[in-house]
N, C-alpha and C positions, 0 to 999 in steps of 0.2 A: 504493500500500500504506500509505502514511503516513497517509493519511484514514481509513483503515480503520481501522489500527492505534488511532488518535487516537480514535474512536465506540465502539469495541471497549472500549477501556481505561474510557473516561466511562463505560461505561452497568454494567462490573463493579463498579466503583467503586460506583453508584449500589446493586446491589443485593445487596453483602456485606455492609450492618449486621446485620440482620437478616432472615431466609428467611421469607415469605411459607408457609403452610404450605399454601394452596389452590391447585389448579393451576387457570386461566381465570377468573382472578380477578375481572376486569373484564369477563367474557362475550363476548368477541370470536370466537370459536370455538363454529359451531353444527351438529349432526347433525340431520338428521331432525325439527326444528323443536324442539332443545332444545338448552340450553348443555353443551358437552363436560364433565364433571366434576362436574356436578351432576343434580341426580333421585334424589337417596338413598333407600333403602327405607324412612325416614320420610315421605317426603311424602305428602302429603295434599290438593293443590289439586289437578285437575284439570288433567291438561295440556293441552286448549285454552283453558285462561286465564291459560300460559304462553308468552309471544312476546318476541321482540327489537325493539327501539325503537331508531329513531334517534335519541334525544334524550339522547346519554351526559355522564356528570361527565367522564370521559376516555376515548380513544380513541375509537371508531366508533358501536359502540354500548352498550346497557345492556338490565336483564332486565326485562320489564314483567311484575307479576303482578296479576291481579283477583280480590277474593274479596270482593261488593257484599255477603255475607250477614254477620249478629251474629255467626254462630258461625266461629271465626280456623280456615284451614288453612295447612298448612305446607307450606313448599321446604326441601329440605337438601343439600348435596353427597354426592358420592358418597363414600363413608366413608374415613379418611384413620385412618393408625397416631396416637394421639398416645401420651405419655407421661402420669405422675401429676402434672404441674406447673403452676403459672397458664397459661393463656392471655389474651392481650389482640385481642379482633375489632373492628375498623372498619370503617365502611362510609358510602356516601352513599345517601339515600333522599329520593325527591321523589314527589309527589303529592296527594290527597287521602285517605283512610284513616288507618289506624291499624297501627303495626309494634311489633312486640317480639321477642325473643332466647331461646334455651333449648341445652340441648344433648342428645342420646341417644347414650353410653356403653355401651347395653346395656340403661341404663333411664332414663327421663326425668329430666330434671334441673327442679326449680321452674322457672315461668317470670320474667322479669322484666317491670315496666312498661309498658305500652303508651307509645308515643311516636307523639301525634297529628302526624300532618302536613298542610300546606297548600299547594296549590297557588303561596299569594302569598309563600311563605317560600322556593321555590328548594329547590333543592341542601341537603339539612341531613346534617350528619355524627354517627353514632351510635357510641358505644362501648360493647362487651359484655364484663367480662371474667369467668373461671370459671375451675375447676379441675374436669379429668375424672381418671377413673377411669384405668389405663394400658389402651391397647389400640384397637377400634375406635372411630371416634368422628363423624358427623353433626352440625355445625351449625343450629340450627333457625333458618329466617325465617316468625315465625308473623304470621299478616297480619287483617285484619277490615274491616268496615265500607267499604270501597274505595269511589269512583265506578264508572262506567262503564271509562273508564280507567283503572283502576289504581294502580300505585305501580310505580314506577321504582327499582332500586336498581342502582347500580354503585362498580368500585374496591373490592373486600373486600376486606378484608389479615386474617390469624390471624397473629398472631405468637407465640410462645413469650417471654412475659412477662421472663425472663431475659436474652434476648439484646438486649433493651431498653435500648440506652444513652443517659441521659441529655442526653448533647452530639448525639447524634444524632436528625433529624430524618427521620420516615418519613414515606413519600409520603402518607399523607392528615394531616399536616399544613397543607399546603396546599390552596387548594381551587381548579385551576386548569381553566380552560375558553374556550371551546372547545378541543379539542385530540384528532384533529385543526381546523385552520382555515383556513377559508378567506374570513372578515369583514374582516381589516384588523388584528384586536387578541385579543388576548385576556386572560382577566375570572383575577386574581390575587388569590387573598385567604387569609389565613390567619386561627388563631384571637385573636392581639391586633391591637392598631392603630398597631403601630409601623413603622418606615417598609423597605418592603421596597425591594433591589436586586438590578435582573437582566441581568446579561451573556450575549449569546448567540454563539456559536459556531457557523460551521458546520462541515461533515465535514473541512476540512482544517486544523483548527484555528484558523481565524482567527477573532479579534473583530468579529464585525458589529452589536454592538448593545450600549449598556452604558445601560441609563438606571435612573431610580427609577419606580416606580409608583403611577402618580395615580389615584386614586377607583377605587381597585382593578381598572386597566385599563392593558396594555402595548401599544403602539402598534406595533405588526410589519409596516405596511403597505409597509411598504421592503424588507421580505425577498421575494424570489421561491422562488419553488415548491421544495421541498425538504427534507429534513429536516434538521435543528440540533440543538444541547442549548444546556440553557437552566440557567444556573448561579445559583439564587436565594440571596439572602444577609439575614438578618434577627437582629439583636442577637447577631453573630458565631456565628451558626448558618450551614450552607449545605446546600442539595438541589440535588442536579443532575438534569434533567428531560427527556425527549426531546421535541423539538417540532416537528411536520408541520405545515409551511403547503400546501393547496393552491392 
């Protein structure tokens, strides 16, 4: 019970700063060839040229969507209460194409920026933030110009701008991968270049692992198969992380 208790408490710990406002955030959860929580009466792409990929920022997998044409279609979640207050959305997107942000309230909100992406840039982290209307409210992921393959996005977080505390670090601060893993290591990076450190733990509270990370890459090949939390620390910030090795 103790190692329970001990995973239990880390991972509440990890997600009472701030409440994520999207349920399947990370797309790990799929019905009928679409992610649970999302498909909102905005969209617009075409759902067979929505699929799930293996190739996630975290956890298992990520949403792949393709739209080769000039003209942008949309993905939205499926509508969510908000309030009249900032919101702050993150997210990681990979690929080739072009992505931008909007929201639908009831009625479309401007859109913002496209933000080109490239295949040789990896993982890139996007931030949207706005203020809706109080009531229902749809996210837009408006997309264009894609390959063949698509654009990969995973890890959304909405947060409620508010509950945004500055000493605290949300999970897409970091930009951590593979995870799960099964390589030997896995790829740590955040958004400065100061020196990060990670102690890991596994389920009965013990220290198995304390080192610094080099070339943005933690060496886990000592851990056996298992889950852990992974307690990262940077210019006396901390995030505590769950981390599956297979």
């Amino acid at each position: 019970m103790k190692h329970i208790y001990f995973l239990f408490v880390t991972l509440f710990t990890l997600t009472t700063t701030a409440q994520n406002e999207l349920s399947n955030a990370s797309f790990e959860t799929w019905t009928g060839g679409l992610p649970d929580g999302w498909n909102g009466s905005r969209t617009s792409i075409a759902l067979s040229n929505v699929s799930e990929s293996p190739d996630a920022q975290d956890g298992s997998v990520s949403l792949n969507l393709v739209n080769t044409s000039t003209s942008h279609k949309r993905f939205t979640n499926v509508a969510i209460t908000a309030s009249n207050e900032p919101y702050r959305l993150t997210y990681y997107a990979k690929g080739n194409g072009e992505i931008r942000n909007a929201f639908y309230d009831g009625n479309y909100s401007s859109y913002e920026s496209y933000t080109v992406l490239s295949t040789s840039n990896g993982w890139t982290l996007i931030t949207y933030e706005f203020t809706p209307t109080a009531g229902d409210l749809e996210v837009i992921f408006s997309l264009r110009s894609t390959d063949a393959a698509g654009l990969l996005i995973d890890n959304v977080e909405l947060i409620k701008s508010a509950t945004i505390s500055t000493k605290d670090y949300s999970f897409n601060t970091f930009s951590i991968y593979p995870n799960p893993t099964s390589t030997g290591y896995v790829n740590i990076t955040s958004k400065t270049n100061d020196i990060i450190n990670v102690a890991v733990f596994d389920i009965l509270g013990k220290q198995v692992l304390n080192n610094t990370v080099n070339n943005n890459r933690l060496d886990v090949s000592t851990l056996t198969t298992g889950v852990y939390i992974m307690k990262i620390s940077q210019n006396g910030q901390v995030l505590t992380k769950k981390l599956v090795v297979k």
